[in-house]
C-alpha positions as CSV (number, residue, x, y, z in Angstrom):
1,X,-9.2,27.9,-6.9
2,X,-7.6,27.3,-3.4
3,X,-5.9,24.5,-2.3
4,X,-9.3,23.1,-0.5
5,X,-11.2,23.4,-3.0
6,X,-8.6,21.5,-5.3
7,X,-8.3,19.2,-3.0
8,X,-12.3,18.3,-2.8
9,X,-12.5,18.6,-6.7
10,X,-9.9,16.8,-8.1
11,X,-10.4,13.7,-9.9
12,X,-9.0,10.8,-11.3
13,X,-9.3,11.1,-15.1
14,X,-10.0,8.3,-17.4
15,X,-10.7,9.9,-20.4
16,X,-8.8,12.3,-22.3
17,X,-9.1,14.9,-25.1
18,X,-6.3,14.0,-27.7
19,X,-5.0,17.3,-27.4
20,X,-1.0,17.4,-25.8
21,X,-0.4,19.8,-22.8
22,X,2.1,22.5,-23.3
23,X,5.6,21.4,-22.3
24,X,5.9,24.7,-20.2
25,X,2.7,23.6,-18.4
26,X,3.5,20.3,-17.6
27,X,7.1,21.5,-16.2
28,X,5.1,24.0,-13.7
29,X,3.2,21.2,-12.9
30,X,6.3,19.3,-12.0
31,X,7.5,22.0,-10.3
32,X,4.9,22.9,-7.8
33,X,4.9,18.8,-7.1
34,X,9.2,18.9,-6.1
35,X,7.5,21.3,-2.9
36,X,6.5,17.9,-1.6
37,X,8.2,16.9,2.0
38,X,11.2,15.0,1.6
39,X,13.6,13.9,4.1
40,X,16.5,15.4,4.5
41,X,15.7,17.1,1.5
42,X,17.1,14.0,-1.0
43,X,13.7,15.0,-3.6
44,X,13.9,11.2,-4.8
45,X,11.8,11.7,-7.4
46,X,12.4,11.2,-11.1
47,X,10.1,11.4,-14.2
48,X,10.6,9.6,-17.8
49,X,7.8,11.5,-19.6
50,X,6.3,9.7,-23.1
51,X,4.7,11.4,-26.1
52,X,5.0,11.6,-29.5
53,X,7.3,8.8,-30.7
54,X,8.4,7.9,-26.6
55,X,4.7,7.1,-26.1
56,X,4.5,4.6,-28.8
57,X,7.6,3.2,-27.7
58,X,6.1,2.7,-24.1
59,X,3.3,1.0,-25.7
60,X,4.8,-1.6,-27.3
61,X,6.8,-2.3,-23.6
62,X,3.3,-2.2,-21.8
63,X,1.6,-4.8,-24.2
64,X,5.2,-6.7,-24.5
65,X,5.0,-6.9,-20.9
66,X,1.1,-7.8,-20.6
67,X,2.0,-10.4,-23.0
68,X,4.6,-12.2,-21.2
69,X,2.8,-11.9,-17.7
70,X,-0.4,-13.6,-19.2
71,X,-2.9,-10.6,-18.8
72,X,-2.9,-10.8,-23.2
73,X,-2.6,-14.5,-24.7
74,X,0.8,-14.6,-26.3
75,X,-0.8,-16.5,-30.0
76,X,-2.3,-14.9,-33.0
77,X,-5.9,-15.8,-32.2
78,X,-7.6,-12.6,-33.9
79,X,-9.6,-12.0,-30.8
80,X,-6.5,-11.8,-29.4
81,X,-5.2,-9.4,-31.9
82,X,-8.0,-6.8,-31.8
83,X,-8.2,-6.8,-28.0
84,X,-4.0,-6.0,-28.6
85,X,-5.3,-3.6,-30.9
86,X,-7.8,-1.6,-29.2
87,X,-5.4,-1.2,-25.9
88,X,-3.0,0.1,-28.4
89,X,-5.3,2.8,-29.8
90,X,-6.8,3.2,-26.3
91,X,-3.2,3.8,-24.6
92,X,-1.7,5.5,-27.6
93,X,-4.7,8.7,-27.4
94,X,-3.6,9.7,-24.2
95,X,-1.3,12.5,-24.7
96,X,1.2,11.8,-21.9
97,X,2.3,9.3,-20.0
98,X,4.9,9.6,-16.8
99,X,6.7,6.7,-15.1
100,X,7.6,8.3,-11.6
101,X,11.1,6.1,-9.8
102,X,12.9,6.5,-7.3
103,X,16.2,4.8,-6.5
104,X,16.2,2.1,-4.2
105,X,17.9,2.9,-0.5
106,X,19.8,-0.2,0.7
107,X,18.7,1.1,4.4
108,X,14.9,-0.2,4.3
109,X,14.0,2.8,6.5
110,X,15.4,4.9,4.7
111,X,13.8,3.4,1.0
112,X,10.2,4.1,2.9
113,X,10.9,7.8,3.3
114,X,11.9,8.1,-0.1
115,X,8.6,6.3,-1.5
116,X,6.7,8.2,1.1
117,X,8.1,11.2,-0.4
118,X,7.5,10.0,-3.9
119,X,3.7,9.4,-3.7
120,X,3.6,13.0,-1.9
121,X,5.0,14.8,-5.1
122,X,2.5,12.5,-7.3
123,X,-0.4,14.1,-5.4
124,X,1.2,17.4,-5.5
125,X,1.5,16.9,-9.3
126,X,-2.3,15.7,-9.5
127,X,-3.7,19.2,-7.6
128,X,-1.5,21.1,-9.1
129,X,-2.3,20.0,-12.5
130,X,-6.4,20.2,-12.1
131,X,-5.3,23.9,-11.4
132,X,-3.8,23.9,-15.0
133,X,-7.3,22.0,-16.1
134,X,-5.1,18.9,-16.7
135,X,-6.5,15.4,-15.2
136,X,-4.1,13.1,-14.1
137,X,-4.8,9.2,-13.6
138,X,-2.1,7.6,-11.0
139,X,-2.1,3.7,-12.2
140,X,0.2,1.0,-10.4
141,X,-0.1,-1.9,-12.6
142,X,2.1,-5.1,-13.2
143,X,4.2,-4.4,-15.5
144,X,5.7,-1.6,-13.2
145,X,7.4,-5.0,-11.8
146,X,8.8,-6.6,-15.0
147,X,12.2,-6.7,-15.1
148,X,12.0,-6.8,-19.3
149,X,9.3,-3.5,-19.2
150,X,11.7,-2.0,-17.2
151,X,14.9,-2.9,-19.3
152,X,12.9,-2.0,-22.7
153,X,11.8,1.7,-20.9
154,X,16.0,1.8,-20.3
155,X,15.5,1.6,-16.4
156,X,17.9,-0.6,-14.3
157,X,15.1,-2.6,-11.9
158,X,18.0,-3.7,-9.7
159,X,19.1,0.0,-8.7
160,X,14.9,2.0,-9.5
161,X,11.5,0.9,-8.8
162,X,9.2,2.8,-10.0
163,X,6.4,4.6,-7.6
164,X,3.7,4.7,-10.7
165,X,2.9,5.6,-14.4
166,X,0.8,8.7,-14.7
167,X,-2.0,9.0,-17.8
168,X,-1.8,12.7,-18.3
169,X,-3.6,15.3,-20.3
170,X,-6.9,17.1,-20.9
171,X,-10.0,15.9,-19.6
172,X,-12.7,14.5,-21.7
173,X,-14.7,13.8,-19.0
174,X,-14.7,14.4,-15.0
175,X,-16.4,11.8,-13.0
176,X,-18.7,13.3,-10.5
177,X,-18.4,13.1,-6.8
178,X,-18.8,9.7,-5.6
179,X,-18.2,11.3,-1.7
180,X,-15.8,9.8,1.0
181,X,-17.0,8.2,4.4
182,X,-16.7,10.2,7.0
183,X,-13.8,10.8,8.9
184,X,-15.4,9.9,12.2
185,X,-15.8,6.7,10.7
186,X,-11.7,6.1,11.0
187,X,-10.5,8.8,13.2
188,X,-9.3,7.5,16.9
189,X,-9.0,10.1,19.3
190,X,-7.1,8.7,22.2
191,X,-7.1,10.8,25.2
């Protein structure tokens, strides 16, 4: 596949096959995403990567975390309990799960280069995977900005921030095309 066509054919993956991805795999993939532009050559990315018992641990910070921030009533109510439940078993049948940070520049300019260069390597990561026949799902959710998710996943929120948690693993499904508006419809040429 060339880098067109991955680009055109990637997808966002919300479903995935229970099966794990190679740990040599998912290191190329990582690899071919540190090619992204950085300034100055800082490559301010870092990757906390969950499975096995890791990803249950993350679980329990997510749903902590949903918990606290009201998005899950905090009582016993068994609705309550088997909507806990099925995000569990939902979250936990993704193989891999990858919390991409960055630490924080006290020079504002300097944190927006770093971030810039952070979201490049995510998309690097994403291409470079669907060559690898691994789907990727780039989420940015709240609990990236709880203090306590943070503190339970062992990252200082006063010195990080993290860029987003990647879903990782096998496809079960690819959503089709859903298209793009044209580019004419938001390119200005200014002459």
């Amino acid at each position: 596949m060339n880098i067109l066509d991955a680009i055109r054919q990637r997808r966002s993956i919300h479903s995935f096959k229970e099966e794990a991805v190679d740990s040599q795999v998912l290191e190329e993939i990582f690899t071919y995403a540190s090619y992204a532009p950085t300034h100055y050559m800082k490559e301010p990315w870092n990757i906390k990567l969950f499975q096995g018992y890791g990803k249950e641990m993350l679980v329990e910070s997510i749903l902590g975390s949903y918990q606290r921030t009201g998005m899950i009533p905090n009582d016993r109510n068994p609705k309550t309990l088997k909507m806990i439940r099925s995000m569990k078993d939902f979250l936990l049948t993704i193989p891999h799960h990858a919390v991409i940070y960055l630490e924080i520049q006290q020079d504002p300019i300097r944190n927006e280069e770093e971030y810039s260069s952070v979201c490049a390597f995510i998309q690097n990561a994403q291409l470079a995977a669907w060559e690898y026949g691994v789907g990727m799902l780039w989420t940015i959710t709240p609990y990236m900005h709880d203090t306590t998710f943070m503190k339970d996943i062992r990252l200082d929120s006063e010195k990080v921030k993290i860029v987003a948690v990647m879903q990782i693993g096998y496809p079960k499904k690819v959503p089709r095309d859903k298209g793009r508006t044209s580019i004419k419809d938001k390119l200005e040429i200014i002459e």
